[in-house]
N, C-alpha and C positions, 0 to 999 in steps of 0.2 A: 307444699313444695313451691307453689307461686311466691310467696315471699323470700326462699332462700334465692330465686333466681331473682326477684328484683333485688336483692342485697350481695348478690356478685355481679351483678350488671353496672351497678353503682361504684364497685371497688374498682371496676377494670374502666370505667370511664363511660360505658355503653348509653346510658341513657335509660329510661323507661319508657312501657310496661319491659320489665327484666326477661319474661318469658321469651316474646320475639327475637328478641334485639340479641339474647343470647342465641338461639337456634340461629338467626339470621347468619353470626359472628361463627358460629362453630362450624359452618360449612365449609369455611377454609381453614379449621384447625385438622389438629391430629388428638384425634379420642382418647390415646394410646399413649400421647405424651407426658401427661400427670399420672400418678397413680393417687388421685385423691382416695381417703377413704370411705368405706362404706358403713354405717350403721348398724352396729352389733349388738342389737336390742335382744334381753333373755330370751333363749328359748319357747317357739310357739306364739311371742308377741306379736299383734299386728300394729304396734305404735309406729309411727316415724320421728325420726329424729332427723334434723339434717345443722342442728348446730356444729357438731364435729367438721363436716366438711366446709358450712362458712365459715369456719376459725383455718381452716386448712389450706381455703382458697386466699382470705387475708394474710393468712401468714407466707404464702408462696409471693403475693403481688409485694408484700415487703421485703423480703430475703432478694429480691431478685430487682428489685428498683422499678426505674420507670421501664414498662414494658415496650416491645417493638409490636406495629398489628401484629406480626404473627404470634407473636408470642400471645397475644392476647386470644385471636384464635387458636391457641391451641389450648388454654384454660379455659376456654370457652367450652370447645368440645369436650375434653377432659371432663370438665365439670358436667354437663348435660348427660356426657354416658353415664358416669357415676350413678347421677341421681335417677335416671332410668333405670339404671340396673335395680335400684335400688326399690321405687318404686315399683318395679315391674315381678321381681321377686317376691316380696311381701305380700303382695296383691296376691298373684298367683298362689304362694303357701298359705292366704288364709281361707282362700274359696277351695279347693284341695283338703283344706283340715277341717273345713264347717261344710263342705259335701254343696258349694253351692255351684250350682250350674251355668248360671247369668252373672255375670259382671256388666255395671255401668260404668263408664271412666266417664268424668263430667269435671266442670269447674274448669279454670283458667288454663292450666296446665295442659288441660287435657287436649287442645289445639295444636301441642306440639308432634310433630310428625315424628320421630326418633322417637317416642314414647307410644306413640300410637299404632306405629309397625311392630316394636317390640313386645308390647302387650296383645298384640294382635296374633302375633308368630305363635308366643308361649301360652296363652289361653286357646289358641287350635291343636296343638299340641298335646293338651291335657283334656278335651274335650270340653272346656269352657266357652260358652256362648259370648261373647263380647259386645255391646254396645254401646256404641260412641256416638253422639251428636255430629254434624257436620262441624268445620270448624269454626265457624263465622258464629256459631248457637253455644261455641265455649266460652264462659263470661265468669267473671271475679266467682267464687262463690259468697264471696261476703258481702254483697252486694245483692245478692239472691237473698238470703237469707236477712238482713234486714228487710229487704220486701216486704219477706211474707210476713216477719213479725211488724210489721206495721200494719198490713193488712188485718191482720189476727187483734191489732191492740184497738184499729177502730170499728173493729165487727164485735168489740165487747169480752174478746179468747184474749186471757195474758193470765201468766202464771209462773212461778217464781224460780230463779237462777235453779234452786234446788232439784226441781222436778224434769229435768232435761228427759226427751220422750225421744231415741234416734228411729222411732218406728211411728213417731205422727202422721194420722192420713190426714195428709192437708185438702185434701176433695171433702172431707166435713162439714167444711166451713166456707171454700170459693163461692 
């Protein structure tokens, strides 16, 4: 999600990291003003897609010219409910369908407040335990994640594109 919000942050002029600079921007929009779409991935999928909506968001900042702030605040917000909803759904329907009781939200995104009330509402709701890092501890995850494979590659652990392991216990090897 972090990259579709730097790649509408960029179309609307905001600047980067995208995440902020959108939330910052959406607090004087109107959520309610786009109807971006949402992500209609088959049945049961937990993949994201959010291509659809940055071709949705580009194609609205062209149809409509140079925008006015407000106008930019309101695809701003527009756009950040979308993708909450979006995220926040998916989430919830795959801990729900695989019977899991903890969710962690982490990674860049995860600093955003509108995301993090919303996930928080709807995972109490369903009796999902939710844990979030504080937000100052939400950091790129791509940037984590080379870490640790650098870590791993001069502690002698490296092994090939093929073998991706989403349940590595990385305390093995710190």
């Amino acid at each position: 999600a972090g990259e579709a919000f730097d790649k509408v942050a960029k179309l609307l002029g905001l600047g980067f990291p995208g995440g902020p600079v959108i939330e910052r921007t959406a607090r004087a929009g109107d959520p309610g003003a786009i109807g971006f779409p949402l992500a209609q991935m088959r049945d049961g999928a937990s993949d994201f897609s959010f291509s659809g909506i940055k071709t949705a968001v580009a194609l609205h900042v062209k149809r409509h010219g140079p925008l006015s702030p407000g106008q930019v605040a309101d695809v701003a917000a527009s756009f950040q409910a979308a993708v909450v909803k979006m995220l926040v759904r998916k989430t919830v329907r795959a801990a729900l369908r695989l019977g899991v009781k903890r969710v962690v939200l982490t990674g860049g995104v995860a600093a955003n407040g509108p995301l993090r009330a919303a996930l928080a509402r709807e995972a109490e709701a369903h009796g999902i335990r939710l844990h979030v890092p504080p937000p100052h501890l939400c950091t790129d995850n791509a940037a984590m994640i080379a870490h640790v494979g650098a870590r791993m590659l001069r502690a002698g652990r490296a092994s090939g594109a093929g073998r991706a392991n989403p349940a590595l216990a990385l305390r093995s090897w710190a």
